[in-house]
N, C-alpha and C positions, 0 to 999 in steps of 0.2 A: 504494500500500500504506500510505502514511504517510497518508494522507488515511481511508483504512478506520479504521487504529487509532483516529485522532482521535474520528470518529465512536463507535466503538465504546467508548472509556473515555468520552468526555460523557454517552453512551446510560448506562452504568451508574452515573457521577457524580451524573446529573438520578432514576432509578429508588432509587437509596439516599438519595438528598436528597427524597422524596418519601415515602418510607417514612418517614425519621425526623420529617417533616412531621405524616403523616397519622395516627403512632404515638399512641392516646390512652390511658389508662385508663378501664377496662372495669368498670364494676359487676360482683362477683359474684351471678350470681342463685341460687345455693346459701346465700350469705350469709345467717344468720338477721336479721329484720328489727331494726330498731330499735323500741322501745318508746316510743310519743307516746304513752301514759298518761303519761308522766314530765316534769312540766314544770318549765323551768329554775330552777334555784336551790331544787329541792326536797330533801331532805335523803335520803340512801342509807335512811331508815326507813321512808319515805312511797312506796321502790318499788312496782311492779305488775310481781308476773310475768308472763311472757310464754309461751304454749302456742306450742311449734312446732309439735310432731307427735303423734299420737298410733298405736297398732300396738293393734289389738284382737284377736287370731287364740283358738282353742279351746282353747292353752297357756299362751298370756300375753297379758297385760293392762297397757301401760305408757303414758306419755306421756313428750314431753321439754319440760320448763320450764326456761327459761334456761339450756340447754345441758348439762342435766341429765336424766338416762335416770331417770324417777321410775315406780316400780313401782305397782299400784292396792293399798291399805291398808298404803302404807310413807310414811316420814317426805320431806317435802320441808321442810328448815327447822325451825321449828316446828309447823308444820300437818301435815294426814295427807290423801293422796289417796283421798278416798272415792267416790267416783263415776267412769266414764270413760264417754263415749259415742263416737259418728262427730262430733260435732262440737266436744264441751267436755269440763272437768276440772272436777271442783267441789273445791276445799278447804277444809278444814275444820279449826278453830284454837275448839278450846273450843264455845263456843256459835256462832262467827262463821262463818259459810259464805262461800268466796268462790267464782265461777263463772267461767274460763278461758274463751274463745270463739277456736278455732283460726281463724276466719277475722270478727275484732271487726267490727261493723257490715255485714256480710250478715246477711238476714235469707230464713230458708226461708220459701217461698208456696206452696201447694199451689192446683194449676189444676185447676179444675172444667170438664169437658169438656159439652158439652150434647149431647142425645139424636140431634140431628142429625149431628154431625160422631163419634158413635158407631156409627152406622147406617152412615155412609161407607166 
């Protein structure tokens, strides 16, 4: 019986010693990203906002820029949200137009199917 216990508290000694081994921290992937427009040592004026999400439905019209629920022709900052599409925000600051791209450097392709593999 003394020999069982043994076994039995090492078994759970080596199982918690393995757990706090293997315990790492975890990325959240909720997490909004970080912004590499922003390169080091540049000054909080020379920001780039960042488009998270955008919601288009038949009542409303918003997007979120830096963690901010921005409506379409309400203020973000200085600038005013005048455009929203499925994939960008355009803002706009006087004469200056700036364009949001929810996903920066994808770039949409449209594939031309050919008359043979339409036939199929």
């Amino acid at each position: 019986m003394a020999r069982l216990m043994k076994h039995v508290v090492s078994s759970i000694y080596l199982m918690a010693l393995t757990s706090l081994v293997s315990a790492q921290e975890f990325k959240d992937p909720t997490r909004p990203a970080i912004s590499t427009n922003q390169q080091a040592g540049e000054s909080e004026l020379e920001h780039v906002p960042v488009l998270q999400s955008i919601l288009i439905s038949p009542t409303r019209k918003f997007a979120v820029i830096d963690g901010k629920t921005v409506r379409l022709h309400a203020k973000f900052g200085d600038q005013v949200l005048v455009k929203l599409s499925e994939t960008e925000a355009v803002l706009k600051r006087g004469r200056e137009v700036q364009v949001l791209k929810l996903f920066p450097g994808v770039e949409k392709e449209l594939i031309r199917k050919s008359a043979k593999s339409i036939n199929n």
